[in-house]
DSSP file (Angstrom, degrees, kcal/mol; ACC not computed):
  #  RESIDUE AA STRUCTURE BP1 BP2  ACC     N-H-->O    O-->H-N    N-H-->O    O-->H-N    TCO  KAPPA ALPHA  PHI   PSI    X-CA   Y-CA   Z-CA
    1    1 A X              0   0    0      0, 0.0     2,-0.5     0, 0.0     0, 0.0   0.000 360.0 360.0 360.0 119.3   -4.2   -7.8   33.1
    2    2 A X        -     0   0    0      2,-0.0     2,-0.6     0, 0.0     0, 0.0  -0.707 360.0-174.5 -78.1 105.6   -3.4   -4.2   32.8
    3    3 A X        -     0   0    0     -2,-0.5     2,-0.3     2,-0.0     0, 0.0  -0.904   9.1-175.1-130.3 139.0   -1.0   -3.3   29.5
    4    4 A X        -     0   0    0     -2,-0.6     2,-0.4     0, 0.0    -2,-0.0  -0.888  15.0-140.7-111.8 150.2    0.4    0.4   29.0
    5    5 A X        -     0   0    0     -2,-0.3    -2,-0.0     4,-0.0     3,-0.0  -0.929  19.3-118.9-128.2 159.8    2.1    2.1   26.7
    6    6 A X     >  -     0   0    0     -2,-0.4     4,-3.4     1,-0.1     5,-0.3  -0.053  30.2-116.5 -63.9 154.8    4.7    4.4   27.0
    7    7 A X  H  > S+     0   0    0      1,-0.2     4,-3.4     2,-0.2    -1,-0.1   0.992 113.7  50.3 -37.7 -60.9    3.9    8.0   25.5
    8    8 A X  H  > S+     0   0    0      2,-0.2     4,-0.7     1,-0.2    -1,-0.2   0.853 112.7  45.1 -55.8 -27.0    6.9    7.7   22.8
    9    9 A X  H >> S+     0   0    0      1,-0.2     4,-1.1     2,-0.2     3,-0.6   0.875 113.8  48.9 -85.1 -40.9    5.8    4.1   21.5
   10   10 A X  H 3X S+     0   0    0     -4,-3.4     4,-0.7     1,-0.2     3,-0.3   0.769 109.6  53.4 -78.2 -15.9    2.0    5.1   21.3
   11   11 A X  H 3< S+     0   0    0     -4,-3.4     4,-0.5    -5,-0.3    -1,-0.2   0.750 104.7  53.5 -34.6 -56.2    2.9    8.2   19.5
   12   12 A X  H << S+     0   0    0     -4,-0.7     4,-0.4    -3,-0.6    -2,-0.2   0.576 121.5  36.6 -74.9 -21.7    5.1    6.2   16.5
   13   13 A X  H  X S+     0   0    0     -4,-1.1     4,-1.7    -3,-0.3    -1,-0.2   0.578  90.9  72.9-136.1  31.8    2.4    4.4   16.1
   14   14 A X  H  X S+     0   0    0     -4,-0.7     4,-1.8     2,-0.2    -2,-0.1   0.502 104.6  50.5 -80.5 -21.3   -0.9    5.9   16.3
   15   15 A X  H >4 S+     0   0    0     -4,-0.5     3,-2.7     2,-0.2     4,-0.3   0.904 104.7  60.0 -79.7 -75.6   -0.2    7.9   12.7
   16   16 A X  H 3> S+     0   0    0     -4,-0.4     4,-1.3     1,-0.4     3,-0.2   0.482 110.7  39.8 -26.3 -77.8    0.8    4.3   11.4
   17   17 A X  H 3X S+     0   0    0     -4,-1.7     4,-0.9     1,-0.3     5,-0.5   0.861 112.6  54.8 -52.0 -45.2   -2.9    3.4   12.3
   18   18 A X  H XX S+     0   0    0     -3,-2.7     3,-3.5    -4,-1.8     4,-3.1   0.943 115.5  39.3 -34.4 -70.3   -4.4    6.7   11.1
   19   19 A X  H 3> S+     0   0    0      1,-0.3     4,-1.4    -4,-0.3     5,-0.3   0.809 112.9  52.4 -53.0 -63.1   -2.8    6.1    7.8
   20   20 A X  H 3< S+     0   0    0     -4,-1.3    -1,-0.3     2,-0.2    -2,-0.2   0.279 113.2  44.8 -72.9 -14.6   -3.6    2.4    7.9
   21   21 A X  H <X S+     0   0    0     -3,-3.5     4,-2.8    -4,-0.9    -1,-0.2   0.637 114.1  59.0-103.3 -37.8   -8.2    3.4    8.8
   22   22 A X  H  < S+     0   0    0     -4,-3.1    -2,-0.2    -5,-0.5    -3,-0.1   0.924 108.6  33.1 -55.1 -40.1   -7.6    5.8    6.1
   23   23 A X  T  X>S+     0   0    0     -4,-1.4     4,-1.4    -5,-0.3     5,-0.7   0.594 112.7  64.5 -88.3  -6.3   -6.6    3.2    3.5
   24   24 A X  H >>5S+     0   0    0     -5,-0.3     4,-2.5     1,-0.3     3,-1.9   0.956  99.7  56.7 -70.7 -65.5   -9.0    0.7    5.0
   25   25 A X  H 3<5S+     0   0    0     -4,-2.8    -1,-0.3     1,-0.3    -2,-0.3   0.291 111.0  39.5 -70.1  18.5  -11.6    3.1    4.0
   26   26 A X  H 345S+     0   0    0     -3,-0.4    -1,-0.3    -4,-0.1    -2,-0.2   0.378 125.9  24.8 -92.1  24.2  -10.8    3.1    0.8
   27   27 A X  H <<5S-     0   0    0     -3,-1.9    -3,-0.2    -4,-1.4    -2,-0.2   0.523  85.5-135.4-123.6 -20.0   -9.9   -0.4   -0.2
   28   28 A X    >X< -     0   0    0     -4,-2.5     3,-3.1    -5,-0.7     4,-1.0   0.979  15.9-155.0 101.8  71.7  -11.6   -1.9    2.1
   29   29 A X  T 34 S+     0   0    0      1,-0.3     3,-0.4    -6,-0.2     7,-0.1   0.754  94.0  69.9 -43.3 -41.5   -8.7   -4.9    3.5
   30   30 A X  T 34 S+     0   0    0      1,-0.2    -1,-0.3     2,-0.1     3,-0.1   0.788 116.6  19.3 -52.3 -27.6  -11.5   -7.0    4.7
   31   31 A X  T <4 S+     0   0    0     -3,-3.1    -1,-0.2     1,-0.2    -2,-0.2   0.376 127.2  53.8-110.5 -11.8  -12.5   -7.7    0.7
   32   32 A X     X  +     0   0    0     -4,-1.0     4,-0.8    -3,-0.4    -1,-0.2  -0.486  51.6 146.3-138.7  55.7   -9.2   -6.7   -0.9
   33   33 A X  H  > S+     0   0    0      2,-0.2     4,-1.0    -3,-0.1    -1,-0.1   0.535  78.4  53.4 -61.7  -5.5   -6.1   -8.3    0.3
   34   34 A X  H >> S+     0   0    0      2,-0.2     4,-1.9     3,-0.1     3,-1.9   0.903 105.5  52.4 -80.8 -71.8   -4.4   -8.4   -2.6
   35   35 A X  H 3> S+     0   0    0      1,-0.3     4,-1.6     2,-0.2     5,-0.3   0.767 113.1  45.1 -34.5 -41.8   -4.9   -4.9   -3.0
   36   36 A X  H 3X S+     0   0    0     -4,-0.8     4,-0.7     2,-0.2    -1,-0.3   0.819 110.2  54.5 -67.2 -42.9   -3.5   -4.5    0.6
   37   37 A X  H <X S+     0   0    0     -3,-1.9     4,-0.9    -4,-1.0    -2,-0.2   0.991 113.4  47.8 -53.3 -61.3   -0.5   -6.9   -0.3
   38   38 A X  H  X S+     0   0    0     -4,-1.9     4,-1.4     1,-0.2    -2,-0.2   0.745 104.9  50.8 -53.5 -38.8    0.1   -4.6   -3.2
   39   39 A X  H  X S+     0   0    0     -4,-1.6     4,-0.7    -5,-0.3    -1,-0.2   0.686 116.7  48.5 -64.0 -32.5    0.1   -0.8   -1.8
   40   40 A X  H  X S+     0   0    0     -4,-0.7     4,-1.3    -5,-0.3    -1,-0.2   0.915 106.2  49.2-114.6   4.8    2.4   -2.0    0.6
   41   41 A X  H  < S+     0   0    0     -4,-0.9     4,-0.3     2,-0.2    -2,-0.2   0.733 115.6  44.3 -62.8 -30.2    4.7   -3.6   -1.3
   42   42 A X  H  X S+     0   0    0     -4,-1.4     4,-0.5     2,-0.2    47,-0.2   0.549 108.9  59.7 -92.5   4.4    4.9   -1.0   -3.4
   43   43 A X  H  < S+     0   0    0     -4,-0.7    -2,-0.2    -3,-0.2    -1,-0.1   0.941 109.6  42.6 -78.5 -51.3    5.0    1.2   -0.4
   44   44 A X  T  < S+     0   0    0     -4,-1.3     2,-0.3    -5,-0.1    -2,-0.2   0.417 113.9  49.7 -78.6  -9.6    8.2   -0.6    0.9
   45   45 A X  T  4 S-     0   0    0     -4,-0.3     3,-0.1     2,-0.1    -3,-0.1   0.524  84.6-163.1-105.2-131.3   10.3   -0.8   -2.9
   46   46 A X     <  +     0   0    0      1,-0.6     2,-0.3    -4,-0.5    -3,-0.1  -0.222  59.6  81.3  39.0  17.9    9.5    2.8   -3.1
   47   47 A X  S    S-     0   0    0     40,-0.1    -1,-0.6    -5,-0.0    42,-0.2  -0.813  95.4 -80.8-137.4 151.7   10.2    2.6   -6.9
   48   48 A X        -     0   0    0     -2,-0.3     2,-0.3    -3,-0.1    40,-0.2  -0.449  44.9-152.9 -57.1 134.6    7.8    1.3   -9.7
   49   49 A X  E     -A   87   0A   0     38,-3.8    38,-2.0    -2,-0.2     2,-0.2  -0.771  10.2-124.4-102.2 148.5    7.5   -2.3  -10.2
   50   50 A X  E  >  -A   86   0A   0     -2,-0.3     4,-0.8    36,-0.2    36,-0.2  -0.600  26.1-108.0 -92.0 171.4    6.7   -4.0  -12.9
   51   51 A X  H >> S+     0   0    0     34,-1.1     3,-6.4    -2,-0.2     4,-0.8   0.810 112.0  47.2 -42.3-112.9    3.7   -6.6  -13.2
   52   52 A X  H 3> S+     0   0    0      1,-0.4     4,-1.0     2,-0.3     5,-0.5   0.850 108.2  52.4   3.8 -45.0    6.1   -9.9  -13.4
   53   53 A X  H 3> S+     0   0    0      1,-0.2     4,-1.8     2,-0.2    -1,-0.4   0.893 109.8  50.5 -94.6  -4.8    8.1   -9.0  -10.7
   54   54 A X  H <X S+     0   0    0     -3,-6.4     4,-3.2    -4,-0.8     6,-0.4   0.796 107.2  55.0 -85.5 -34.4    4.9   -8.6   -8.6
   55   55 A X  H  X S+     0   0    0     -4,-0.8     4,-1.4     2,-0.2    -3,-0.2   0.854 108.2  46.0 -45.8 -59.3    4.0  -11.6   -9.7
   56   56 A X  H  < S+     0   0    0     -4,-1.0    -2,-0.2     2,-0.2    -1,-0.1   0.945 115.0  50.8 -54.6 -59.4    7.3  -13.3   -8.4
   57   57 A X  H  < S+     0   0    0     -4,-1.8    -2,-0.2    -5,-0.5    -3,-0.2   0.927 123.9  20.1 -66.5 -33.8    7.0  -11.7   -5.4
   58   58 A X  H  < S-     0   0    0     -4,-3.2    -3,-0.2     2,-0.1    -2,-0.2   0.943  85.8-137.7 -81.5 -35.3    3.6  -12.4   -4.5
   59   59 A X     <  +     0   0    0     -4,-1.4    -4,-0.1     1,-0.4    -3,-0.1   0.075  53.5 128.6 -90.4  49.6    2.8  -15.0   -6.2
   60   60 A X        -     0   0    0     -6,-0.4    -1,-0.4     1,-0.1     2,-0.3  -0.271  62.5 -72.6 -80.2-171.1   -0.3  -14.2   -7.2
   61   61 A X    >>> -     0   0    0      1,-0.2     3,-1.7    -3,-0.1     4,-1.6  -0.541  26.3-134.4 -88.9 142.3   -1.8  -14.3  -10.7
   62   62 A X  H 3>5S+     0   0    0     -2,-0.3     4,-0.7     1,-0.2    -1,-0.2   0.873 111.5  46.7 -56.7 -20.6   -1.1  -12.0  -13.2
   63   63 A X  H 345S+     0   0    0      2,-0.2     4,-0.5     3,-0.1    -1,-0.2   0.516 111.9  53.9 -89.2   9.7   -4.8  -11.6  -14.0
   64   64 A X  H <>5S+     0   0    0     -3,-1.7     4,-1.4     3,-0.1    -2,-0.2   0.953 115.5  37.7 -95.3 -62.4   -5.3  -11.4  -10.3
   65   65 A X  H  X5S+     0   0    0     -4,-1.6     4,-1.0     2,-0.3    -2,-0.2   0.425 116.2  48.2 -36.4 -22.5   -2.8   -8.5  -10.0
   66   66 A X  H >X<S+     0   0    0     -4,-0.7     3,-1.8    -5,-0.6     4,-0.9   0.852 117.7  48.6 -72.9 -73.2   -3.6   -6.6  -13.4
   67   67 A X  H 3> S+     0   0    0     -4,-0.5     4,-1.1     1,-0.3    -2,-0.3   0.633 114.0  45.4 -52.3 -60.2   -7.5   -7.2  -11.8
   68   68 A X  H >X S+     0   0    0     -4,-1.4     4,-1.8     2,-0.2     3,-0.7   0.816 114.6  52.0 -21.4 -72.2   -6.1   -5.7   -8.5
   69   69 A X  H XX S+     0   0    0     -3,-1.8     3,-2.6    -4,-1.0     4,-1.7   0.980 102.3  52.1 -52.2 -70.5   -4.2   -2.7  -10.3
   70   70 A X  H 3X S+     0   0    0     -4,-0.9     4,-2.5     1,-0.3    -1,-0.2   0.657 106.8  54.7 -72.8 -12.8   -6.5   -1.5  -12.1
   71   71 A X  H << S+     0   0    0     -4,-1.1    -1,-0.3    -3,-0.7     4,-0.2   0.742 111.2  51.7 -67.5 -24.5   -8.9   -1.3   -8.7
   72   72 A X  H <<>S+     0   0    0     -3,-2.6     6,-1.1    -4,-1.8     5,-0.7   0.519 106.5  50.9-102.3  -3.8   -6.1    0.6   -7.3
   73   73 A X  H  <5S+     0   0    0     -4,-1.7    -2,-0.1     4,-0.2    -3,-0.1   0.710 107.5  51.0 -43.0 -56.8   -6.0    3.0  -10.3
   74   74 A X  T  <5S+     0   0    0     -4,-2.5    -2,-0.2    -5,-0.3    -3,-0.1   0.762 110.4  50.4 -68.5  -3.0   -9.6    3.8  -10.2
   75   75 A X  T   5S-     0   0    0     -4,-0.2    -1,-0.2   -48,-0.0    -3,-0.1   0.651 113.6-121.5 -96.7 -10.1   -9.1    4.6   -6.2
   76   76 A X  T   5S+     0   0    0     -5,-0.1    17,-0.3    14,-0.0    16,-0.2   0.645  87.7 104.0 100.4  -1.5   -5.9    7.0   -7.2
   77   77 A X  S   <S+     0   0    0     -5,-0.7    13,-1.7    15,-0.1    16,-0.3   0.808  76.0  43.4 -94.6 -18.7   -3.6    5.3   -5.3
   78   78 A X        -     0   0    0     -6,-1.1     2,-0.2    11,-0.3    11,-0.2  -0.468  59.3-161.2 -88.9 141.9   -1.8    3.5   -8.1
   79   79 A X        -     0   0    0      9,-0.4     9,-1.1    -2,-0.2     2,-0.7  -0.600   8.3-150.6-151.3 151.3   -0.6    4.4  -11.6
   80   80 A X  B     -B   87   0A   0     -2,-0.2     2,-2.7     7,-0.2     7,-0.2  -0.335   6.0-151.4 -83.8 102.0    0.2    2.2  -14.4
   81   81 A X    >>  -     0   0    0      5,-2.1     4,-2.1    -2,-0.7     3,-0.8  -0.329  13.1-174.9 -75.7  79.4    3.0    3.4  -17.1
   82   82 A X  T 34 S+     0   0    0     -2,-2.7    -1,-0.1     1,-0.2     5,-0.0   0.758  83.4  51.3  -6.9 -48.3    1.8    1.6  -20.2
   83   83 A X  T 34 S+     0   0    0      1,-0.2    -1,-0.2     3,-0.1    -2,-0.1   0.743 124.4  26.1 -96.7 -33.8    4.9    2.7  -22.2
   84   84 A X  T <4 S-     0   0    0     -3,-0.8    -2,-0.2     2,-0.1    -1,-0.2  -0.009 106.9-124.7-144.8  -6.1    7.8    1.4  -19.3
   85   85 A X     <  +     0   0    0     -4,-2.1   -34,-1.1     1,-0.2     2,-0.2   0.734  66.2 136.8  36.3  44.1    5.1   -1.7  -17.7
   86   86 A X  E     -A   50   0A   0     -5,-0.4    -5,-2.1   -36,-0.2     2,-0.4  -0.692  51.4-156.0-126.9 153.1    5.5   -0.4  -14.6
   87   87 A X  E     +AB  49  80A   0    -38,-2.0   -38,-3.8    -7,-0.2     2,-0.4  -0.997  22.9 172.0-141.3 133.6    3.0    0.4  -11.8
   88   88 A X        -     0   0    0     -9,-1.1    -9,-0.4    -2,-0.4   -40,-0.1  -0.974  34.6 -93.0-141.6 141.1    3.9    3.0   -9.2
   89   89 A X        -     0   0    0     -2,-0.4   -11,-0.3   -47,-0.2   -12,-0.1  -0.282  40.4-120.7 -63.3 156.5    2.2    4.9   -6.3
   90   90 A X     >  -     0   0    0    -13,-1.7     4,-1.6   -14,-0.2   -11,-0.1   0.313  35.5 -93.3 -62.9-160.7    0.4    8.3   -6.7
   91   91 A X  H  > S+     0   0    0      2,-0.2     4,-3.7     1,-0.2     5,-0.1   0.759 129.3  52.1 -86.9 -32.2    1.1   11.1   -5.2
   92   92 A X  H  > S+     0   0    0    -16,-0.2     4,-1.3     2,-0.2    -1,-0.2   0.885 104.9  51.0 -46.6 -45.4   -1.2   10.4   -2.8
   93   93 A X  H  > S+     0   0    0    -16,-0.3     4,-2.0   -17,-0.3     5,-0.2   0.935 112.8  51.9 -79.7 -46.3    0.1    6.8   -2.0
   94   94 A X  H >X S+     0   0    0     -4,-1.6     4,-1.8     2,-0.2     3,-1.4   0.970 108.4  51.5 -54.6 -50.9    3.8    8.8   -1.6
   95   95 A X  H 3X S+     0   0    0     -4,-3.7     4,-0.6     1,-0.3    -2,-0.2   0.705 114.3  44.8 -22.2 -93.1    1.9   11.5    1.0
   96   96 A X  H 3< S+     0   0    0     -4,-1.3     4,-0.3     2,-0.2     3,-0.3   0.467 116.3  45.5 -28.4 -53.4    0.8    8.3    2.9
   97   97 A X  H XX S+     0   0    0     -4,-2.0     3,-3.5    -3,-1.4     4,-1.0   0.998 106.9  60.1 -65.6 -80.9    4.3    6.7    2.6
   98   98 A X  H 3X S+     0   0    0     -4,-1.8     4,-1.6     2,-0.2    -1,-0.3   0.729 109.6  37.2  -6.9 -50.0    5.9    9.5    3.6
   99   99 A X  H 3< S+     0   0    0     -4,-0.6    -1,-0.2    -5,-0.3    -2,-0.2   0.522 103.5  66.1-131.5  32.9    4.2    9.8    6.9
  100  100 A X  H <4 S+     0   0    0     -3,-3.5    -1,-0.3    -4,-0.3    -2,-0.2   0.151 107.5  47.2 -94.0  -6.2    4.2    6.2    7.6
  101  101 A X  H  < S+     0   0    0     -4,-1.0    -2,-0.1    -3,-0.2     3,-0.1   0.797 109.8  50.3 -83.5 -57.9    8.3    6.8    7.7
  102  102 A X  S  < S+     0   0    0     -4,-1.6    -2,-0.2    -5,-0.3    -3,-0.1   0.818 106.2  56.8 -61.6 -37.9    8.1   10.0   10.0
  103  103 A X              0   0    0      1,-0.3    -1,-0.2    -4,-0.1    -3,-0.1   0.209 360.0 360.0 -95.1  18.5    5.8    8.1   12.6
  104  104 A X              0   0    0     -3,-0.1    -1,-0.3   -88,-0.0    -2,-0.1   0.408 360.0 360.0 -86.1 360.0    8.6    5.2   12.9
């Protein structure tokens, strides 16, 4: 069985998959699915979340999701507003968002 794809669909999503080897290599999905759940949850709200509602939504634990943030602090992709208890992507995780939209 022979499957092709047309030019325009392999196009729309061949950045997707860039973006998507990029982030591999640095969270590494195979070890980190939480980490994966989160970056694209927060990819798709596009707004800061707080813990507690990440919590609701995933339902993981909150010390599994602090534990989680704060891996996805030290990589950059993340950061955590102390002062508002809010966790929002870098600039880096918007870049990335950004041209996971445009390849759509």
């Amino acid at each position: 069985m022979v499957i092709a794809l047309s030019a325009e669909y392999a196009d729309r999503y061949v950045g997707r998959l860039l973006v998507l080897r990029e982030l591999d290599g640095i969270i590494d999905f195979s070890k980190a699915s939480n980490q994966l759940v989160l970056i694209l949850h927060l990819y798709v709200i596009g707004k800061p979340v707080s813990i507690a509602k990440l919590t609701g939504v995933t339902g993981f634990t909150r010390k599994s999701i602090l534990d989680s943030i704060r891996k996805l602090e030290k990589k950059k992709l993340v950061v955590k507003n102390e002062r508002a208890k809010r966790v929002r992507k870098t600039i880096y995780g918007k870049t990335t968002h950004k041209y996971l939209e445009h390849s759509r």
